[in-house]
ROSE-4610 file (N, C-alpha, C; in Angstrom, 1 decimal, always signed):
// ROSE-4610
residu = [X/X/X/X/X/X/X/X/X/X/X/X/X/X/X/X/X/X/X/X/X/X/X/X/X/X/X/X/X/X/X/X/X/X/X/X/X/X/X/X/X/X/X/X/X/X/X/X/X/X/X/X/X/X/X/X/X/X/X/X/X/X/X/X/X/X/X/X/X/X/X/X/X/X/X/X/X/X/X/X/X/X/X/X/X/X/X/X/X/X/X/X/X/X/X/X/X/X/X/X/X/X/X/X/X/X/X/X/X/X/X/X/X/X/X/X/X/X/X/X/X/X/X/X/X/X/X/X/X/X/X/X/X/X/X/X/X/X/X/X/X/X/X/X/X/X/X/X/X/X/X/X/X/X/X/X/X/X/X/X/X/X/X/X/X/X/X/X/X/X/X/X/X/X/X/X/X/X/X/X/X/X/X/X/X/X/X/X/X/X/X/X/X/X/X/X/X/X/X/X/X/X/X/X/X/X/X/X/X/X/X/X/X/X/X/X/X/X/X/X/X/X/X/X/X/X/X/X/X/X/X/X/X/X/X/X/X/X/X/X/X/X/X/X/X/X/X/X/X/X/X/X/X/X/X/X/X/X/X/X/X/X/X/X/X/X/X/X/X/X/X/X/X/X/X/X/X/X/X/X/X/X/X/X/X/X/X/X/X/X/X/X/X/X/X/X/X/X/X/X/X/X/X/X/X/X/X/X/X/X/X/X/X/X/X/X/X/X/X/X/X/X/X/X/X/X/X/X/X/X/X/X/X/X/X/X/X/X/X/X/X/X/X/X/X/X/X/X/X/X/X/X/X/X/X/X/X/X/X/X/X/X/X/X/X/X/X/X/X/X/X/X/X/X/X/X/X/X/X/X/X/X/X/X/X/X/X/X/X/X/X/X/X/X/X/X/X/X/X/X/X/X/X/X/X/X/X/X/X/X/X/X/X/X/X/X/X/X/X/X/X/X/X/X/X/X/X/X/X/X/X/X/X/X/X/X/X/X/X/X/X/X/X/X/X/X/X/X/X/X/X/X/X/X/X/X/X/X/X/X/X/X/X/X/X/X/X/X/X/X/X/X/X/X/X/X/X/X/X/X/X/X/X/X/X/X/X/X/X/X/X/X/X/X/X/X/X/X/X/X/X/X/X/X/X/X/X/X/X/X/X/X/X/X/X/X/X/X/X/X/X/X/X/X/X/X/X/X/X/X/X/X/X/X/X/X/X/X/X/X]
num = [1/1/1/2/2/2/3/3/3/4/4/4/5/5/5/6/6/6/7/7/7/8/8/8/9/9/9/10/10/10/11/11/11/12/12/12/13/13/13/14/14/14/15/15/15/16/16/16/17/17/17/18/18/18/19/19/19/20/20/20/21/21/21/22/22/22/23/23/23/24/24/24/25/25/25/26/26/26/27/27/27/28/28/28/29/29/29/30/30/30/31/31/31/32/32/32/33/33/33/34/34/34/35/35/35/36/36/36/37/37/37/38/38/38/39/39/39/40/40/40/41/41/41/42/42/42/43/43/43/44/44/44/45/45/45/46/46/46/47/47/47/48/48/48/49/49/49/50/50/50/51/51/51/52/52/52/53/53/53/54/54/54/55/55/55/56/56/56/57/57/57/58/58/58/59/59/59/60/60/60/61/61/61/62/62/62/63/63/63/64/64/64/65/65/65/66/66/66/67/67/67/68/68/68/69/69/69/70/70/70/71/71/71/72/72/72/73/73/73/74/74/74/75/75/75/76/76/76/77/77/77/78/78/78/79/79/79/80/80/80/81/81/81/82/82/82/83/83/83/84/84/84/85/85/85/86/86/86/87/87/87/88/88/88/89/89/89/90/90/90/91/91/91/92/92/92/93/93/93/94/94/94/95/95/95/96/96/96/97/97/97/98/98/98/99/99/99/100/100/100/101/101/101/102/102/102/103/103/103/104/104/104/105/105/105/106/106/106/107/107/107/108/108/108/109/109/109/110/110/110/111/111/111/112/112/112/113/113/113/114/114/114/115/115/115/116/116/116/117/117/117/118/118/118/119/119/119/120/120/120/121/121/121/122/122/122/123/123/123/124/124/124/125/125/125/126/126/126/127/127/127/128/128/128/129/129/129/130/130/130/131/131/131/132/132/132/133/133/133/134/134/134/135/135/135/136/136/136/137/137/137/138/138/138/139/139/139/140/140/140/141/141/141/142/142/142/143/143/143/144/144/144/145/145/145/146/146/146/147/147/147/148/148/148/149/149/149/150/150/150/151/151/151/152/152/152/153/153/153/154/154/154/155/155/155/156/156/156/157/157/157/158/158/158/159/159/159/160/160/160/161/161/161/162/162/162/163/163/163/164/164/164/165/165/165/166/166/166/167/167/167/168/168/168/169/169/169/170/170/170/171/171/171/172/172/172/173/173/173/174/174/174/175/175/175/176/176/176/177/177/177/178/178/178/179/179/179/180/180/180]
x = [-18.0/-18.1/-17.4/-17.8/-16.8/-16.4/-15.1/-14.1/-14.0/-15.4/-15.6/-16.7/-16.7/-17.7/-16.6/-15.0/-14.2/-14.3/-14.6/-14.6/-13.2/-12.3/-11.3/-11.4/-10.9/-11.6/-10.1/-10.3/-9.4/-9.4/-8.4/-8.4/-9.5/-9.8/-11.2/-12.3/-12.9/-14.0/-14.3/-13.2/-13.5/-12.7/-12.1/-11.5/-12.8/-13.7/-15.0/-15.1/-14.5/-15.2/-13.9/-12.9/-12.3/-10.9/-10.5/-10.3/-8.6/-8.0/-6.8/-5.7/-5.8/-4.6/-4.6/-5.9/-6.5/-5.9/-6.3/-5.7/-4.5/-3.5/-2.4/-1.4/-2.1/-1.4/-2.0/-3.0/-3.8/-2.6/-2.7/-2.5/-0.9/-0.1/+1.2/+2.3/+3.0/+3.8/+5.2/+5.4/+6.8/+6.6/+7.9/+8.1/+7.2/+6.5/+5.0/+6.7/+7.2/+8.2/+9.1/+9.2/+10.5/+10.0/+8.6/+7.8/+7.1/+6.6/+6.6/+7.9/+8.9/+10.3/+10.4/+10.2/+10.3/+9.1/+7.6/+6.9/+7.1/+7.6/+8.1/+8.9/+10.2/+11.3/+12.0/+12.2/+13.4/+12.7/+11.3/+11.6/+10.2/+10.9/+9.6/+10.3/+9.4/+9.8/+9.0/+9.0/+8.1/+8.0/+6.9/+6.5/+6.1/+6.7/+5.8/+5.3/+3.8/+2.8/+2.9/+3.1/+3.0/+4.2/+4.5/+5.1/+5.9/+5.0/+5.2/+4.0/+3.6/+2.4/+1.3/+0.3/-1.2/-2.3/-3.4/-4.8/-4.4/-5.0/-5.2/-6.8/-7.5/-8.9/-9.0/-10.2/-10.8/-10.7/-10.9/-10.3/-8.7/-8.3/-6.6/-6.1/-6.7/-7.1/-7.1/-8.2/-9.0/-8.0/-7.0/-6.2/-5.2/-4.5/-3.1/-3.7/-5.2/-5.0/-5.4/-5.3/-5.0/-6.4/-6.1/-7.3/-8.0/-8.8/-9.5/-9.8/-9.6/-8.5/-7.2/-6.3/-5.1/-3.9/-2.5/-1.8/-0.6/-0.1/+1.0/+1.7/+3.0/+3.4/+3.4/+2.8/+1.8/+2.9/+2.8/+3.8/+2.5/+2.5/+1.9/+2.7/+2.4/+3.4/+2.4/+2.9/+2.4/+3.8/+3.0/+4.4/+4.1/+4.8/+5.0/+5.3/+5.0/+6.1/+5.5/+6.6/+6.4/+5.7/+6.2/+5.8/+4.5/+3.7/+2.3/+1.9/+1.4/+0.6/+0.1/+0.1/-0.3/-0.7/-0.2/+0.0/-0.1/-1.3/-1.6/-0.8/+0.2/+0.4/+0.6/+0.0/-0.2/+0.2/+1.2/+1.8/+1.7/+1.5/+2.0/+2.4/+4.1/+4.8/+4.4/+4.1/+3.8/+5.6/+5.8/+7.3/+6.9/+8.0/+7.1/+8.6/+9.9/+10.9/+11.9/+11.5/+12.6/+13.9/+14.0/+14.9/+15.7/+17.0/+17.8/+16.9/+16.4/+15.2/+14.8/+13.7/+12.2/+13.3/+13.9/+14.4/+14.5/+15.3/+15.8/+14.0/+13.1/+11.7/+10.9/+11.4/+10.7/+11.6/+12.8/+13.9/+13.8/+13.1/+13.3/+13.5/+12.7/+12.6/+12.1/+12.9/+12.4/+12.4/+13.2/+13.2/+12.2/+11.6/+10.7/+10.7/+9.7/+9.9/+10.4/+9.2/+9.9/+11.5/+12.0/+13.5/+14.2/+13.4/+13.5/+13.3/+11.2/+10.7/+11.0/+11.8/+12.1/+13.3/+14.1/+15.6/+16.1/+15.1/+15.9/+14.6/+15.7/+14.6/+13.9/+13.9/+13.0/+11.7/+11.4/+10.3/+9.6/+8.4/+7.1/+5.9/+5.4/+4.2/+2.9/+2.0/+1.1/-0.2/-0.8/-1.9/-2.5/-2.5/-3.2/-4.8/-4.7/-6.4/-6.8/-7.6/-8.3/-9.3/-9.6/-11.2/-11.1/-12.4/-13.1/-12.5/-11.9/-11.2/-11.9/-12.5/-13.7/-12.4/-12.8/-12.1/-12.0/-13.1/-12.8/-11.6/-11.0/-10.1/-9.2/-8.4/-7.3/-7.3/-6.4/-5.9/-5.4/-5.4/-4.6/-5.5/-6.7/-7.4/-8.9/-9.5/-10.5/-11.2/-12.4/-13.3/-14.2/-15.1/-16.4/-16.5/-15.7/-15.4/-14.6/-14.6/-13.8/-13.0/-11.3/-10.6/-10.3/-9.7/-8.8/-7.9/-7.6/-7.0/-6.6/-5.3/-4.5/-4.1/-3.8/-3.5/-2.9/-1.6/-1.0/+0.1/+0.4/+1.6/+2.5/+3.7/+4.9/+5.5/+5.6/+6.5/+7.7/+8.2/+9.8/+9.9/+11.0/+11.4/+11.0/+11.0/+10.4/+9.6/+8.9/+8.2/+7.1/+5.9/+5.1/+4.7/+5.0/+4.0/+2.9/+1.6/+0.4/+1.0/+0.6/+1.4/-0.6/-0.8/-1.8/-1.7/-2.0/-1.3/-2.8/-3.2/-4.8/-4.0/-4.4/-3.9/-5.0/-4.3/-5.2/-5.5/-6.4/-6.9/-5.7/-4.7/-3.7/-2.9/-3.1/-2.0/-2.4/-3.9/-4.5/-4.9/-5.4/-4.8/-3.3/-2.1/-0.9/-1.2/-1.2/-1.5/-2.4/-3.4/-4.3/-3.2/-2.7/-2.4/-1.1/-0.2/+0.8/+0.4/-0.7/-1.1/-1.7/-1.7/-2.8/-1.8]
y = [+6.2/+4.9/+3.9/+2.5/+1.8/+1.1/+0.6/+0.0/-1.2/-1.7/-3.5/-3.6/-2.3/-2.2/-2.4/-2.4/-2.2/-3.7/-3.7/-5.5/-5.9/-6.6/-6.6/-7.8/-7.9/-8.7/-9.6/-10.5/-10.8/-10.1/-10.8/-10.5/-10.6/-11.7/-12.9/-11.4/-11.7/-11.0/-9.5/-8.9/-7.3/-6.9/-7.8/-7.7/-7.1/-7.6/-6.9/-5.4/-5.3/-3.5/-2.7/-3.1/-2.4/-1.9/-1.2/-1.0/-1.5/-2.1/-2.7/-1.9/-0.8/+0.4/+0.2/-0.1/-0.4/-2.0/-2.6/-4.1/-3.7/-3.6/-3.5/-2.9/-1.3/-1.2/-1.5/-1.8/-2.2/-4.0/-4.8/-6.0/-6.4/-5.1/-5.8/-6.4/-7.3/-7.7/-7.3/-6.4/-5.8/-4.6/-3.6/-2.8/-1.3/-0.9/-0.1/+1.1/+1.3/+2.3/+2.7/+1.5/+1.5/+2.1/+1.5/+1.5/+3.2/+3.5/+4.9/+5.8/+5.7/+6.5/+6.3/+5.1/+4.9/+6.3/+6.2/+6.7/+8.2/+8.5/+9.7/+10.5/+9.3/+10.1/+10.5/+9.8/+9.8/+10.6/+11.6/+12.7/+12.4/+10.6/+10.2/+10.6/+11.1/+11.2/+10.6/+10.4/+9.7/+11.1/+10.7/+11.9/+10.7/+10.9/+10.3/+11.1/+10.6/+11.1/+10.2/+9.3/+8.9/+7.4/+7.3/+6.1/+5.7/+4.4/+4.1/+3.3/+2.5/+2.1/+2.7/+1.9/+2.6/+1.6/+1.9/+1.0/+0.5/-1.0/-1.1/-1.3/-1.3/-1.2/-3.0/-3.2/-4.5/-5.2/-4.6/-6.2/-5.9/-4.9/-5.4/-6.4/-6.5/-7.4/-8.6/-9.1/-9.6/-10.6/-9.6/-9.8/-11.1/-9.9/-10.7/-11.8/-12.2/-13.2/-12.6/-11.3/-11.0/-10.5/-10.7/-9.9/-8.7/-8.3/-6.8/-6.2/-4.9/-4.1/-4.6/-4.3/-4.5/-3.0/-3.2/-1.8/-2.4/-2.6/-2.9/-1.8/-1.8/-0.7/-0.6/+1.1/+1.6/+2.5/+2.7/+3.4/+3.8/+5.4/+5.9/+6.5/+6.9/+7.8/+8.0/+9.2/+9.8/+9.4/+8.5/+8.4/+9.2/+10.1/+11.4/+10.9/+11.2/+11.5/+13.3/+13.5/+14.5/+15.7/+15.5/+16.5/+16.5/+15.6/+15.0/+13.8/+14.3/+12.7/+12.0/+11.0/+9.5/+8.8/+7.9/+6.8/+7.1/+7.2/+6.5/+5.3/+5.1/+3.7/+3.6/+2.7/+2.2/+0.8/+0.8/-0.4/-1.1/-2.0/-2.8/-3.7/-3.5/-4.6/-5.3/-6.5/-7.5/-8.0/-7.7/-8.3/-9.5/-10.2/-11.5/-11.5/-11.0/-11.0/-9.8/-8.9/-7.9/-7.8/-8.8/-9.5/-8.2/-8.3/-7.1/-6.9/-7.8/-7.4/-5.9/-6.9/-6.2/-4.8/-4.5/-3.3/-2.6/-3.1/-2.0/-1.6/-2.5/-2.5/-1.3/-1.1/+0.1/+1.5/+1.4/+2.7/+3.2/+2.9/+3.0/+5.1/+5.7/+7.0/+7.3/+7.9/+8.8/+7.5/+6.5/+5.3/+4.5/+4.0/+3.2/+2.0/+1.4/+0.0/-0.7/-0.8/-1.3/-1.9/-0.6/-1.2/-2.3/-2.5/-3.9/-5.0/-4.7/-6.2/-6.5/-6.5/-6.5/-6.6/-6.8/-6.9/-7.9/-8.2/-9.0/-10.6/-11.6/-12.9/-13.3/-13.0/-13.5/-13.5/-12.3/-12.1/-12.7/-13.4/-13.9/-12.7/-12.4/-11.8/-12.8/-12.7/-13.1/-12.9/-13.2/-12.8/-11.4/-10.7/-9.2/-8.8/-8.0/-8.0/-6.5/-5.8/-5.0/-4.6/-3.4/-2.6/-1.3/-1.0/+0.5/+0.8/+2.0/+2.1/+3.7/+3.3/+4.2/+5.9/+7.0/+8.2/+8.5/+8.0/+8.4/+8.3/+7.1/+6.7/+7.3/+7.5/+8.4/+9.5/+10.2/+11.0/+12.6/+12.6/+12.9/+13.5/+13.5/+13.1/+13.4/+14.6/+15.2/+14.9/+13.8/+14.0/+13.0/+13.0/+12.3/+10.9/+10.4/+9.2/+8.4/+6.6/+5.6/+5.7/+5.1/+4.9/+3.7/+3.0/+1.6/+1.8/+0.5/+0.4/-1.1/-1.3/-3.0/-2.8/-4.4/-4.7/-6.5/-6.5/-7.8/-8.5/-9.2/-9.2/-10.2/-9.6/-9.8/-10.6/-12.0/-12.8/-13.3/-12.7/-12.9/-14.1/-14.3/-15.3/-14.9/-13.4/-12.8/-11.9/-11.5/-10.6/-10.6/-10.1/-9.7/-8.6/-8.4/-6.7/-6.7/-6.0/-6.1/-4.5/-4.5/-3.3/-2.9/-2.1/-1.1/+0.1/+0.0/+0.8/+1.7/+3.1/+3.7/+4.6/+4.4/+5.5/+6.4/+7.4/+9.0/+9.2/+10.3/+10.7/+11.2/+11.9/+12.5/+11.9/+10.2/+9.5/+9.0/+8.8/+8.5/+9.2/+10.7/+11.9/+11.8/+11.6/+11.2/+10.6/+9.3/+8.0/+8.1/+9.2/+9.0/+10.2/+11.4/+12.4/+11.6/+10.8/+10.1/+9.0/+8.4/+7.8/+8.5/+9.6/+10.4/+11.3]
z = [+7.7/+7.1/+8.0/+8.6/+8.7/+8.5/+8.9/+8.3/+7.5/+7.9/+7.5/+6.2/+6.1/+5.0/+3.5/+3.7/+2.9/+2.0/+1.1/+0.5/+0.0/+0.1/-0.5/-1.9/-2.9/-3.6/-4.4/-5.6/-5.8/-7.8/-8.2/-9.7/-10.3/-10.2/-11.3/-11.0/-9.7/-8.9/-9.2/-10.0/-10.5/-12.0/-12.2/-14.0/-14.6/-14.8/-15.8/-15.3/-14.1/-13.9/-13.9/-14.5/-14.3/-15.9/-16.1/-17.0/-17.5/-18.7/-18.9/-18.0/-18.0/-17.2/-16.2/-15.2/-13.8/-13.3/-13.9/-13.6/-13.6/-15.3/-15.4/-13.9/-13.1/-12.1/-10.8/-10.5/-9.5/-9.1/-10.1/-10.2/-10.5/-10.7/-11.0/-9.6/-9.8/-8.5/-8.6/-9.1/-8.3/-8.0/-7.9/-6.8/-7.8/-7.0/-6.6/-7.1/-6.2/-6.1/-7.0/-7.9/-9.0/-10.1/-10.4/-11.4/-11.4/-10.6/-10.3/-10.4/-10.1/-10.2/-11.6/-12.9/-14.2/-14.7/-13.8/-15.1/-14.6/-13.4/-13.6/-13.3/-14.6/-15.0/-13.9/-12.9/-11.6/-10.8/-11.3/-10.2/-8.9/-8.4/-7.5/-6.4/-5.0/-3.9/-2.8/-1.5/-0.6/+0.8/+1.0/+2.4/+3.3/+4.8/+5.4/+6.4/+6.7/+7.4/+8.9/+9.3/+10.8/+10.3/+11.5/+11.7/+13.2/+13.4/+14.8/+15.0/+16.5/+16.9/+16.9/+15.9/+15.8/+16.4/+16.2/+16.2/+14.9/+14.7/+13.6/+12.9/+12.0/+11.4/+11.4/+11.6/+11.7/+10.3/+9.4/+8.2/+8.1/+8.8/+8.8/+9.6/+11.0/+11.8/+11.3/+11.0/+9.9/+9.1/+8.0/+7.2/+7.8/+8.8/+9.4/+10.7/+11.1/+11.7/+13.3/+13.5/+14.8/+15.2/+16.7/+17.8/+17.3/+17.1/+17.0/+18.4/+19.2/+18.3/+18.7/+18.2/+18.1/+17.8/+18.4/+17.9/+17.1/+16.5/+15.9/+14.9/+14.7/+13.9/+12.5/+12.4/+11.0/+10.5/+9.4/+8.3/+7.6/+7.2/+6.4/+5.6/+4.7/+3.9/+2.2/+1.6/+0.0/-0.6/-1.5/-3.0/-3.6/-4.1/-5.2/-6.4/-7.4/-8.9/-9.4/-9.9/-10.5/-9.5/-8.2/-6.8/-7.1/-7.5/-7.1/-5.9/-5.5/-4.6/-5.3/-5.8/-6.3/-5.6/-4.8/-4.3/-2.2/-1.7/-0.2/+0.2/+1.2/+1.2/+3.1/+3.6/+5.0/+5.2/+5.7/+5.7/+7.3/+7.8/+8.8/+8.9/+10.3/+10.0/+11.6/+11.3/+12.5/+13.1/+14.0/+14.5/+15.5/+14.8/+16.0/+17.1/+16.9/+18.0/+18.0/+17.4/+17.1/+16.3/+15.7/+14.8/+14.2/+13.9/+12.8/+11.3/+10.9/+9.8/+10.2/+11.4/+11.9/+12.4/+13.1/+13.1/+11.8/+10.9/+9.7/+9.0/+8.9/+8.7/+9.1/+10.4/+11.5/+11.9/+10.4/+10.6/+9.2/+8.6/+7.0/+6.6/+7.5/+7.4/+6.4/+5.4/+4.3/+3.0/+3.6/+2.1/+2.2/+1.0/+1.1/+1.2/+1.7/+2.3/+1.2/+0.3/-1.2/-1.2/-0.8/-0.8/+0.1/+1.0/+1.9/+1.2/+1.0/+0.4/-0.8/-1.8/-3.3/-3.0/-2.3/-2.3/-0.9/-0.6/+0.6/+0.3/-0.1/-1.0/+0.4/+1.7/+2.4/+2.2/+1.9/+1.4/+0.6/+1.1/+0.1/-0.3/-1.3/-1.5/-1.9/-1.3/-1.1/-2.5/-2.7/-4.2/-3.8/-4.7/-4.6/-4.6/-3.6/-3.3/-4.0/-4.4/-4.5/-3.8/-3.6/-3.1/-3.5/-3.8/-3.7/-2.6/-2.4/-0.6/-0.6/+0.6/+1.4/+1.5/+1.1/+1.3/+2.7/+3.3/+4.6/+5.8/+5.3/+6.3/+5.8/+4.4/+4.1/+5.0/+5.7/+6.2/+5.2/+3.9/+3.6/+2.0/+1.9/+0.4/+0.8/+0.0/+0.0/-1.0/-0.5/-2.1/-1.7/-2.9/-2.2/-3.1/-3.9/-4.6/-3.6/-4.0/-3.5/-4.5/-4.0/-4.7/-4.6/-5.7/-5.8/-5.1/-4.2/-3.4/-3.5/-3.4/-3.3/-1.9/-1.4/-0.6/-0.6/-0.2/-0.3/+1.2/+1.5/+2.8/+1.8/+2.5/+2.6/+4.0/+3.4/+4.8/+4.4/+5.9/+6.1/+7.0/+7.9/+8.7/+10.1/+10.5/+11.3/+11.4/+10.4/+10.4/+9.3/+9.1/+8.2/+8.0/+6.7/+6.4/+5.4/+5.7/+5.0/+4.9/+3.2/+2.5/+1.8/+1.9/+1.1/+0.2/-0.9/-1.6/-2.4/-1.9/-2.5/-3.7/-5.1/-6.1/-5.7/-5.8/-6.0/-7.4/-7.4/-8.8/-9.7/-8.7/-9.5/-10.4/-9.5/-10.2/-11.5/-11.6/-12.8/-13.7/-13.6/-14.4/-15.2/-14.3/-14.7/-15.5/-15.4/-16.9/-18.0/-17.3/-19.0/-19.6/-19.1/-20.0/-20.4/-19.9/-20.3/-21.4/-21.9/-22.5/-24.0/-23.5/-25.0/-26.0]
């Protein structure tokens, strides 16, 4: 599939297709990380899968403004709860000088960024996008459905990060059986 076929959308534009649970986490603005460590009972953990300079995909491009292609530094990583995969999340952070920020941003290791953007007031978040997000590009997730997927940036004084966040099926399994 590619990349540009991804439609990113806003609230108004898919509220009708989508279900109160779905908005409610698709659409909320705080920390993706905290909120997950709440619904499962502390026992959240993070994996990361790559981190460092990548390609970036054309409506990421797109997103932050920049040349296609382009390499800037990619953060992947699986949010866990409950030693489940939930949560896909591909982050990039644009550095525009190297700043002590943009360092601590690109050292985070096993912690989540989260704990940067939600705690340091530089940060602006921007309105929240959704899409159907194509399985194909996950790395990490076997199956022949799209998943919801958000996407929003985060600006600092030196730096920007376009944060993407794909829930897995697991995670939404989680919430209906937590709900019933």
């Amino acid at each position: 599939m590619q990349t540009d076929q991804i439609v990113w959308r806003n609230q108004a534009d898919v509220q009708k297709n989508l279900s109160a649970m779905e908005i409610d986490w698709l659409f909320d603005r705080g920390s993706l990380t905290q909120r997950l460590t709440l619904l499962s009972s502390q026992r959240f953990s993070l994996e990361v899968l790559s981190e460092g300079y990548a390609s970036l995909r054309l409506d990421e491009c797109l997103k932050l403004q920049l040349l296609f292609p382009q390499k800037q530094w990619v953060r992947e990583v699986i949010l866990k709860g409950d030693n489940q995969s939930w949560v896909y999340a591909r982050s990039i952070i644009i550095k525009s000088d190297l700043g002590q920020d943009d360092k601590q941003l690109t050292r985070l290791g096993c912690h989540p960024l989260g704990s940067v953007l939600f705690t340091d007031e530089q940060f602006q978040r921007s309105l929240i996008e959704v899409a159907n997000y194509p399985v194909t590009i996950i790395p990490v997730f076997e199956g022949s459905l799209g998943l919801w997927g958000r996407r929003s940036t985060f600006s600092g004084q030196n730096s920007v990060v376009l944060v993407q966040e794909i829930f897995l099926p697991k995670f939404w399994q989680y919430i209906k059986n937590d709900k019933e």
